[in-house]
C-alpha positions as CSV (number, residue, x, y, z in Angstrom):
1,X,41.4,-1.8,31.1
2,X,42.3,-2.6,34.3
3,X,39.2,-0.7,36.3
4,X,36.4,-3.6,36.9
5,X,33.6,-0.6,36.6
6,X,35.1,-0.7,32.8
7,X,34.4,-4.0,32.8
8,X,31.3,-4.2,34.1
9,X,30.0,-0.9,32.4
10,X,31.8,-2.6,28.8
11,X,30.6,-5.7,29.0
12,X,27.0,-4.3,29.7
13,X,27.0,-1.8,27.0
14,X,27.8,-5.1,24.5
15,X,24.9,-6.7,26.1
16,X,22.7,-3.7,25.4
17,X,23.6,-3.3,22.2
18,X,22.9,-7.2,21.1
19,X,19.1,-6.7,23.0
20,X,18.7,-3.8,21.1
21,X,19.9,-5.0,17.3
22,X,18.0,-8.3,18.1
23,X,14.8,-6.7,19.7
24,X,15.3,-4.7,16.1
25,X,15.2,-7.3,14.3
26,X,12.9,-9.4,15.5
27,X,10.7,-6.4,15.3
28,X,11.3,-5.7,11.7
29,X,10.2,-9.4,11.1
30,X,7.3,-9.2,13.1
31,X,5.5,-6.1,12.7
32,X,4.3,-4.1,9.8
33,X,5.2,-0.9,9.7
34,X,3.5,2.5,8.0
35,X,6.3,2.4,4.6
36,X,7.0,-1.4,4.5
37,X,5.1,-4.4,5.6
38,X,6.7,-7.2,6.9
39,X,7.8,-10.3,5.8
40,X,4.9,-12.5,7.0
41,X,2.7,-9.9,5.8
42,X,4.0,-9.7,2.1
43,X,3.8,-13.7,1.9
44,X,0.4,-13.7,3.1
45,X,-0.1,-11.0,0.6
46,X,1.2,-13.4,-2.2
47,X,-0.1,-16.5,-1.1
48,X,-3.6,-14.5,-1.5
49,X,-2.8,-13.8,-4.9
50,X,-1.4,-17.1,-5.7
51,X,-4.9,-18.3,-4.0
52,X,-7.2,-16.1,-5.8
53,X,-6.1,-17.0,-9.2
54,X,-6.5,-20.5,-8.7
55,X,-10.1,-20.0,-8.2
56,X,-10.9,-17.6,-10.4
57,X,-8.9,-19.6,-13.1
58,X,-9.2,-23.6,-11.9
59,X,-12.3,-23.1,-9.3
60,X,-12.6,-24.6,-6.3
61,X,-10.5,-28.1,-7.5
62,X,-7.6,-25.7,-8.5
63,X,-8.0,-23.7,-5.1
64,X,-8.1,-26.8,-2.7
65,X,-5.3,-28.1,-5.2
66,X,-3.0,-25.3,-4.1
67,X,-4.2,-25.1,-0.3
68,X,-2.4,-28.8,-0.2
69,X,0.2,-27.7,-1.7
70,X,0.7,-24.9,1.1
71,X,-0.2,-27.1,3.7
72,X,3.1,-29.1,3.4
73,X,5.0,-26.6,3.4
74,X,3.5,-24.5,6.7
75,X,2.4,-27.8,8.3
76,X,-0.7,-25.4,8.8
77,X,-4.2,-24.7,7.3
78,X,-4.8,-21.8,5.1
79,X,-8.2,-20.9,4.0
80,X,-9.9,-18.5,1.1
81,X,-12.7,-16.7,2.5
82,X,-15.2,-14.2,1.0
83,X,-15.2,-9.8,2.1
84,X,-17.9,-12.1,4.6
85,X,-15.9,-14.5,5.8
86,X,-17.7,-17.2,4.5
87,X,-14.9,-20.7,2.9
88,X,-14.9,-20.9,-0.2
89,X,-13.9,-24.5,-0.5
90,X,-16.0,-25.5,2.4
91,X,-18.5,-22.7,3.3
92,X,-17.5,-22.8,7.1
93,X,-18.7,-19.6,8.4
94,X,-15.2,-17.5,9.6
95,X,-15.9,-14.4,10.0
96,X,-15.0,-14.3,13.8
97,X,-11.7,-15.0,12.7
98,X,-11.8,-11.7,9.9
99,X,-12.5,-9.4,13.4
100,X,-9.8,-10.7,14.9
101,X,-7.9,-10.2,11.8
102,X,-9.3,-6.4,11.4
103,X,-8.0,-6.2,14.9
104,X,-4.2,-7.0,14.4
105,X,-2.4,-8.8,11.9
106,X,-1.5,-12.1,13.9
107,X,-4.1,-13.6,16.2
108,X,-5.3,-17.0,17.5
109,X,-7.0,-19.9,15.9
110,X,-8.2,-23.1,16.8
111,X,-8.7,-25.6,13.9
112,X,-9.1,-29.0,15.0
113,X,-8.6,-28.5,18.7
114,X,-5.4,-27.0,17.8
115,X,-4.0,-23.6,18.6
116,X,-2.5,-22.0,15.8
117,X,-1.2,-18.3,15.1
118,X,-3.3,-17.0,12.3
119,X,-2.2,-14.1,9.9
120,X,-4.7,-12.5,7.5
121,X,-4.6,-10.3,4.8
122,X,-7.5,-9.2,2.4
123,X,-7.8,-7.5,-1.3
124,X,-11.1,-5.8,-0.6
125,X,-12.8,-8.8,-2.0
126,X,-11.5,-12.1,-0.4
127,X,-9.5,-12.9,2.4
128,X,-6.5,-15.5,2.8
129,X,-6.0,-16.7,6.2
130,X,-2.7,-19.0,6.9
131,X,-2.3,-20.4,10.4
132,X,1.3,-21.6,11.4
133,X,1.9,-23.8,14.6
134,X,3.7,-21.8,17.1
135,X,6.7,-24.1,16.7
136,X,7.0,-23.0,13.6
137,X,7.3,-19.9,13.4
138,X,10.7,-19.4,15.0
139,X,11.8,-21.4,12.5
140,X,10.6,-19.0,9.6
141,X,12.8,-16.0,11.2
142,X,15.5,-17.5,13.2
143,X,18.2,-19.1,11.2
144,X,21.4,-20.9,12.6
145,X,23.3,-18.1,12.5
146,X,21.1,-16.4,15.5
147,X,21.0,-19.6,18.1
148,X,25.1,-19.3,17.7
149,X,24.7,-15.7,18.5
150,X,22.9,-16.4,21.1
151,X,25.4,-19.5,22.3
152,X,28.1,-16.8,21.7
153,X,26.2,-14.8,24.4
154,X,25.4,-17.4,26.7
155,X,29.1,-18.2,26.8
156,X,30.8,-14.8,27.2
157,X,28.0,-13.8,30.2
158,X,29.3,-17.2,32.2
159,X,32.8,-16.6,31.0
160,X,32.7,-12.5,32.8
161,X,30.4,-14.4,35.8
162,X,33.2,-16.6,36.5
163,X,35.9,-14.1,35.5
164,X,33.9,-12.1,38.3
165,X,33.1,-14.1,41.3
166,X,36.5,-16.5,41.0
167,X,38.7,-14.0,42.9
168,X,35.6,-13.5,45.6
169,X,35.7,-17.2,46.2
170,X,39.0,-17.2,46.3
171,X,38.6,-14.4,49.1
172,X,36.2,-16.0,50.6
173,X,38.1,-19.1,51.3
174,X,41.4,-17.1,52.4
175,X,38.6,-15.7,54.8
176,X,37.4,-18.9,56.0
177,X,40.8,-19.9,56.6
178,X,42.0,-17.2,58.5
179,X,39.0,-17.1,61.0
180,X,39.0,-20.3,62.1
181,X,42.7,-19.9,63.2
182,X,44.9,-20.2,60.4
183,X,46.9,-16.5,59.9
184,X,49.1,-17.7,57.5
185,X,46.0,-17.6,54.7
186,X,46.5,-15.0,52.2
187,X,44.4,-14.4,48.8
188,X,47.4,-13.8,46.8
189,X,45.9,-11.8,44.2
190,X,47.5,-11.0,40.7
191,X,44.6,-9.1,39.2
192,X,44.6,-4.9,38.7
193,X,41.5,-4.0,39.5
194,X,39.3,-3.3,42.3
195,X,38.9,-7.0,43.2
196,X,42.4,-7.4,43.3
197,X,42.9,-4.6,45.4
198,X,40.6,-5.7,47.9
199,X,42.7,-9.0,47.7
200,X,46.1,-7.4,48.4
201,X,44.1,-5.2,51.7
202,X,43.6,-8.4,53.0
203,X,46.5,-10.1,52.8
204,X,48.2,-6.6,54.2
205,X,45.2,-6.4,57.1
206,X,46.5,-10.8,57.7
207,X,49.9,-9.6,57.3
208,X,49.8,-6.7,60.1
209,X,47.4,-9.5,62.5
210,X,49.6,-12.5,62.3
211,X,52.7,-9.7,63.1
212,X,50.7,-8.8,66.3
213,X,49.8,-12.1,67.2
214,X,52.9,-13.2,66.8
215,X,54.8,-10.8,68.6
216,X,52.4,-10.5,71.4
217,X,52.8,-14.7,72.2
218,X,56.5,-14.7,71.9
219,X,56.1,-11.3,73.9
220,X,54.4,-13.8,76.6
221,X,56.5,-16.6,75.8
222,X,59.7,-14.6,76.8
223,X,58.4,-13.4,79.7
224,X,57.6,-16.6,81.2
225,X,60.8,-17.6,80.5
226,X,63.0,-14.8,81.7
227,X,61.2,-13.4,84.8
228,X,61.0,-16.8,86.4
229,X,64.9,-16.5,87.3
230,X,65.2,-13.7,88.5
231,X,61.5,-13.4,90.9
232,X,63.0,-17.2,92.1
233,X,66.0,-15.2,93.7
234,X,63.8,-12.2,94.9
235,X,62.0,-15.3,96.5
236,X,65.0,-16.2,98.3
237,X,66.5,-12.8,99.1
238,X,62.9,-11.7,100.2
239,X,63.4,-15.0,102.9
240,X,67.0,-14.2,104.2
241,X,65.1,-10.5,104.6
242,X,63.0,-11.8,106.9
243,X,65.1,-14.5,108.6
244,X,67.4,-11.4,109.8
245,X,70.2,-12.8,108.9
246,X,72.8,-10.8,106.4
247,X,69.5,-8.3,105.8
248,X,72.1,-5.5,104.1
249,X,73.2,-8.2,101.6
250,X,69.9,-9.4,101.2
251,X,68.3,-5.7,99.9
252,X,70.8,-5.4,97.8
253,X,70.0,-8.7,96.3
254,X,66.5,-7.3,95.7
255,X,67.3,-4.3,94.3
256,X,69.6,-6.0,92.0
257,X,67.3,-8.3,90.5
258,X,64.2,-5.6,90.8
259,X,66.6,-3.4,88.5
260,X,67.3,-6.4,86.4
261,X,63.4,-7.0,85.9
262,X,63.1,-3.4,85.2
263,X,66.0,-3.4,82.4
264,X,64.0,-6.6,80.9
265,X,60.5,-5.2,81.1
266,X,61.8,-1.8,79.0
267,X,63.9,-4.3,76.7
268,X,60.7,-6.6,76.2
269,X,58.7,-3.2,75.6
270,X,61.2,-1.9,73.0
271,X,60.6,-5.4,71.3
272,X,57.0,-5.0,70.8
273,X,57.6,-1.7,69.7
274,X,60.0,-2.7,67.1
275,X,57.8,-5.2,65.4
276,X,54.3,-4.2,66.4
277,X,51.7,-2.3,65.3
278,X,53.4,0.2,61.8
279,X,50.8,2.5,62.0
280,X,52.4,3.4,65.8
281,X,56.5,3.9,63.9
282,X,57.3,7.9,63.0
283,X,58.8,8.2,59.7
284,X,60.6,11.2,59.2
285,X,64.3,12.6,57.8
286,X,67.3,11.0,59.6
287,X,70.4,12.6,59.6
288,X,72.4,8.9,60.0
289,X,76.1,10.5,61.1
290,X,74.5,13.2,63.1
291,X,72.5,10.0,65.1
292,X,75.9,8.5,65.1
293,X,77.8,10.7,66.1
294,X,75.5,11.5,69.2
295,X,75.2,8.1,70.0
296,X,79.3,7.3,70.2
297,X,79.3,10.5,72.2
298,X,77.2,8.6,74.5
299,X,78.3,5.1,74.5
300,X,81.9,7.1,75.6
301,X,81.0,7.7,79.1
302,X,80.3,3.8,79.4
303,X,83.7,2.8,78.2
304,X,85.8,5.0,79.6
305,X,83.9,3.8,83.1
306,X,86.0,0.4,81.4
307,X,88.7,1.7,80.9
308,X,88.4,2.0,76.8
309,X,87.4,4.3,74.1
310,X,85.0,4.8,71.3
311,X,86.8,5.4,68.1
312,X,84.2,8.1,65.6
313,X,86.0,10.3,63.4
314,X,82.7,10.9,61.6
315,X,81.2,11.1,58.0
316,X,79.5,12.4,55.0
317,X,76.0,13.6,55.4
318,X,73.8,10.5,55.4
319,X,69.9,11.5,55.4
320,X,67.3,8.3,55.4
321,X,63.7,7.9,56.2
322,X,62.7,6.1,59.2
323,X,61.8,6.2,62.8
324,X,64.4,8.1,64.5
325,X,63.9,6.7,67.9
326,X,63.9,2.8,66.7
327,X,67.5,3.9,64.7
328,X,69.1,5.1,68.2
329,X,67.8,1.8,69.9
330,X,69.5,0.0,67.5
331,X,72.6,1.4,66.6
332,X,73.0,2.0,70.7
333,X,72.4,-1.6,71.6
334,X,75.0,-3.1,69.2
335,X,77.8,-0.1,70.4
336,X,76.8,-0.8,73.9
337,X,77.1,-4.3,73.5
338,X,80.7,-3.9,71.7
339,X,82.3,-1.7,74.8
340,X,80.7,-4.2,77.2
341,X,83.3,-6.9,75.7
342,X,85.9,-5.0,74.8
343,X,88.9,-5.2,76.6
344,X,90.6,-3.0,79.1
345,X,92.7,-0.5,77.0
346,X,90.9,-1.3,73.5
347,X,88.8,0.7,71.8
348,X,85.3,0.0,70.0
349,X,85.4,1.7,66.5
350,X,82.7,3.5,64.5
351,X,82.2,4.3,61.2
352,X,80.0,5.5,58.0
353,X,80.3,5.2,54.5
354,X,77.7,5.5,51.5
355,X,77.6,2.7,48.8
356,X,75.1,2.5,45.9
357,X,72.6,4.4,47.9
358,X,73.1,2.7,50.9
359,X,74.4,3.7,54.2
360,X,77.1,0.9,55.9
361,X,77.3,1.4,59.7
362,X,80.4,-0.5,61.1
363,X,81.1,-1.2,64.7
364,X,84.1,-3.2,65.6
365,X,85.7,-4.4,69.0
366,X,88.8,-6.5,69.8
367,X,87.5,-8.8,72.7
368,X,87.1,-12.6,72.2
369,X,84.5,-12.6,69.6
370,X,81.7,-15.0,69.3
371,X,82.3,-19.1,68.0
372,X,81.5,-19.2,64.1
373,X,78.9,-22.1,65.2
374,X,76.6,-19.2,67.1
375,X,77.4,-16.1,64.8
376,X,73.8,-17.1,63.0
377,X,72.3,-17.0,66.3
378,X,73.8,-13.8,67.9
379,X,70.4,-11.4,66.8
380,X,67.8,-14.1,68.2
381,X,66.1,-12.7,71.1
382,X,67.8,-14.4,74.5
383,X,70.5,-16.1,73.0
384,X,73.8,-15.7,74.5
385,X,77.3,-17.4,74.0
386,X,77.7,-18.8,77.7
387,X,81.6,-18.9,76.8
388,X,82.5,-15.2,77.2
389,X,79.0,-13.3,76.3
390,X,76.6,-14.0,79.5
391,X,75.2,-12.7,82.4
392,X,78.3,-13.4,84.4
393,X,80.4,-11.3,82.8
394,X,78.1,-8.9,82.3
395,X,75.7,-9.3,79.8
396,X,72.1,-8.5,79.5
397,X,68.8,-10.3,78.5
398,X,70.6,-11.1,75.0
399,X,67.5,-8.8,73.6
400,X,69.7,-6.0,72.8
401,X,71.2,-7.5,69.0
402,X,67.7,-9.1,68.9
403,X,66.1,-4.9,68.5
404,X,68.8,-4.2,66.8
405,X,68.0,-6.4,64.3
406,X,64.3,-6.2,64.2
407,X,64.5,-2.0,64.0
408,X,67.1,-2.5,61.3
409,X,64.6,-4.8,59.2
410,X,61.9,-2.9,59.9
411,X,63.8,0.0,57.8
412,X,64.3,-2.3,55.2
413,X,68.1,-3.0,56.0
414,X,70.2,-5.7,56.5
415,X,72.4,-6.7,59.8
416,X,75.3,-8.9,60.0
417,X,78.2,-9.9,62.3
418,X,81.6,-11.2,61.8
419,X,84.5,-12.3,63.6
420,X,87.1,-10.1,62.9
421,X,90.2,-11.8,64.9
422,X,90.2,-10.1,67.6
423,X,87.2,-9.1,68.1
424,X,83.7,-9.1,66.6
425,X,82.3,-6.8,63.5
426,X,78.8,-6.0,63.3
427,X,77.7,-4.5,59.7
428,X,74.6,-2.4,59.4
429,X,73.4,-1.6,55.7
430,X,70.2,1.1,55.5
431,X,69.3,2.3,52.2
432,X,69.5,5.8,52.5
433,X,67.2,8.6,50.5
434,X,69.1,12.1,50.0
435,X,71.8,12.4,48.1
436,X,75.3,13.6,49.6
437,X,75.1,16.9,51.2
438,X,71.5,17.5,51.6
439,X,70.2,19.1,55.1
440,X,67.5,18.7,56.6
C-alpha cells in the first residue's frame, strides 16, 4: 500500500467505522427503543419495583429504608411518587418533574441547588424517579476498556499525522535551504507514495538548477579567464595598426587571435551545451561505427595535412541511444587531439569492440604522451601539459578532452586515458542498447 490516497481513504474508513460502532453503542445504552428498552430504563424499571414493595410491604420506614440504600450507590436522590406526582415519603409536590418525564425519558432536575439528570419510569400507579449526577453517568456505561479504545485512537490519528506531515517538513526545510542560496539541499526521500514523489521532483528540479548554475558561473569564470589573453594582444596589434608600422603583420595578428576567440567562443558554447539544460539533448538511435567511421574519414584530411594517417578498419554494428551531435563532438575532439600530437609519419589508430553490452572506443597515437602526474587532469576544462601539449605547439583552449568528457558522462559512459609508450591511449566505454546486427 504504497498510494497515500490508500492511506488516507484506509485510515479514514477505520475511523468511521469506530464513530459508527461507538455512536451504536452509546446509542443502544442511551435510548429505548420500540422491542427493547434500555439499560437505564430496565433498572429504573426494577428499582420501581424494588421501591413499591417496600411500601406496600414495610410503609413509608421500609421505603425511605431502601431510598438510602440507593442513594449510596447512585450518589443521587430517588423518589416514590403517586400517578399525581405527589412524595410519598415527604409529600413534596413533583409533578412538574412527571411532565418532563411524560416528555422524554431523561430530563433535568434540580434537588438542592443541584443539577441532576433525572430518569422516570411509572407502573400506571406510582412513579420512581432516580436522578444521577452527570459525572456519573459515564461511569455507569463506559468501562476501561472504552477510554483505552479511545487512547488507542488518539494515538494511531497522531501516529498517521506525523507519519503525514514529517516528509512535508522535511520538504519544507530542503525548501528553505535551497532559496536562501544553498543548492546543494535535497529532500532525500525514501518513501513510495505521492509524498515521496513530490520529494524526488524536487531534488531532480535542485538537481537540473545547481547543473545550470553551475555551468553558467564556470561558463563566466572561463571566459574571464581565457579571453583576457588573447583581447590583451588584439590591444597591442590594434596599436602597431595604427602606429603604421609593420601594419600587414599587425592584421594578421588580429585575425589570428579574432579566429582564436571565435574557436573559444564555439568551444565555450559546446560546453554549455554538453552539461546544460537535458530537456534541450536529442536522444535517438546511434549507429556508433557508422559515427566512427565518418568521423576518422574526417579527422584524415587533417593528418594527412601532417603528414600522418588515421588507422579505422571498422566494426561490428554498434547501436546506442543518445544525442548524436554531442557523440560526434566527442569522439572528434579526442581524434583531433590525437593527430595534432602525432608525429610526422605515425599514424592515430581507431577502433570498436562490444563487451558486456558496452561499446569500447579506442584512440591511440605515438607522440610523447602526457606525464603520469597530469594524466588525472588531461579532461579538466583549460588544462594543458606546457611540456609538449600547449598552445605553442599547437594546441587549443584545452576544452576539447574537457567535452569529450562531459558528452561521454552525460551518456552514462566512462573516459579514460593512458600512456601507452609511445604515445597516449584514450578509452571510451558507452553502454550500448541493440544487440549485434540490428539497423536502424
Amino acid at each position: 500500500m504504497n498510494s497515500l490516497f490508500a492511506k488516507i481513504l484506509l485510515w479514514f474508513w477505520a475511523t468511521m467505522a469506530v464513530s459508527v460502532v461507538v455512536s451504536a453503542l452509546a446509542s443502544a445504552l442511551n435510548e429505548d427503543s420500540f422491542d427493547r428498552p434500555s439499560p437505564l430504563t430496565r433498572m429504573a424499571s426494577f428499582q420501581l419495583g424494588e421501591a413499591r414493595h417496600a411500601y406496600e410491604t414495610g410503609g413509608k420506614p421500609e421505603l425511605e429504608a431502601f431510598l438510602r440504600r440507593l442513594h449510596t450507590v447512585y450518589r443521587g436522590p430517588a423518589f416514590l411518587t403517586d400517578g399525581a406526582g405527589r412524595d410519598i415519603v415527604t409529600g413534596e409536590d413533583h409533578s412538574a418533574w412527571l411532565a418532563q418525564a411524560r416528555r422524554r425519558p431523561s430530563f433535568t432536575v434540580t434537588v438542592q441547588d443541584r443539577k441532576l439528570t433525572a430518569r422516570g419510569v411509572t407502573d400506571g400507579r406510582y412513579w420512581f424517579l432516580v436522578a444521577i449526577p452527570p459525572r456519573r453517568i459515564g461511569g455507569l456505561f463506559l468501562r476501561s476498556e472504552h477510554w483505552e479504545t479511545l487512547a488507542l485512537g488518539v494515538f494511531f490519528c497522531y501516529w498517521l499525522a506525523y507519519h503525514l506531515t514529517r516528509p512535508v517538513r522535511r520538504l519544507q526545510k530542503a525548501v528553505e535551504r535551497f532559496g536562501s542560496g544553498d543548492l546543494s539541499a535535497r529532500a532525500g526521500s525514501s518513501r513510495r507514495d505521492e509524498l515521496g514523489d513530490l520529494a524526488r521532483t524536487f531534488d531532480q528540479m535542485a538537481e537540473r538548477i545547481q547543473t545550470l548554475v553551475s555551468a553558467e558561473r564556470r561558463l563566466l569564470l572561463d571566459i574571464s579567464h581565457e579571453l583576457r589573453s588573447p583581447l590583451a594582444r588584439l590591444g597591442v596589434a590594434i596599436e602597431l595598426a595604427r602606429s603604421g608600422d609593420d601594419r600587414e603583420a599587425a592584421l594578421s595578428r588580429i585575425e589570428k587571435e579574432s579566429d582564436r576567440l571565435n574557436q573559444l567562443v564555439g568551444e565555450l558554447i559546446q560546453v554549455t551545451r554538453a552539461e546544460g539544460d537535458p530537456a534541450t539533448r536529442r536522444s535517438e538511435p546511434v549507429r556508433l561505427d557508422q559515427l566512427l567511421a565518418e568521423v576518422a574519414e574526417d579527422a584524415s584530411v587533417e593528418a594527412q595535412a601532417r603528414n600522418c594517417s588515421v588507422d579505422w578498419a571498422g566494426a561490428e554494428p554498434a547501436v546506442l541511444r543518445g544525442d548524436p551531435e554531442l557523440l560526434r563532438r566527442a569522439i572528434e575532439n579526442v581524434l583531433r587531439n590525437a593527430v595534432r600530437y602525432a608525429p610526422e609519419g605515425s599514424r592515430v589508430s581507431v577502433t570498436l569492440e562490444r563487451s558486456g553490452g558496452l561499446g569500447l572506443i579506442r584512440v591511440r597515437d605515438y607522440g610523447p604522451g602526457v606525464p603520469e602526474e597530469s594524466l588525472p587532469r588531461i579532461f579538466d576544462a583549460f588544462y594543458r601539459v606546457e611540456s609538449d601539449r600547449n598552445r605553442v605547439n599547437g594546441g587549443g583552449a584545452g576544452l576539447g578532452l574537457s567535452i569529450a568528457r562531459r558528452a561521454v558522462e552525460l551518456h552514462h559512459g566512462h573516459i579514460r586515458a593512458s600512456n601507452a609508450n609511445p604515445g597516449l591511449l584514450v578509452e571510451m566505454e558507452l553502454p550500448l542498447e541493440a544487440p549485434v546486427g540490428a539497423k536502424i
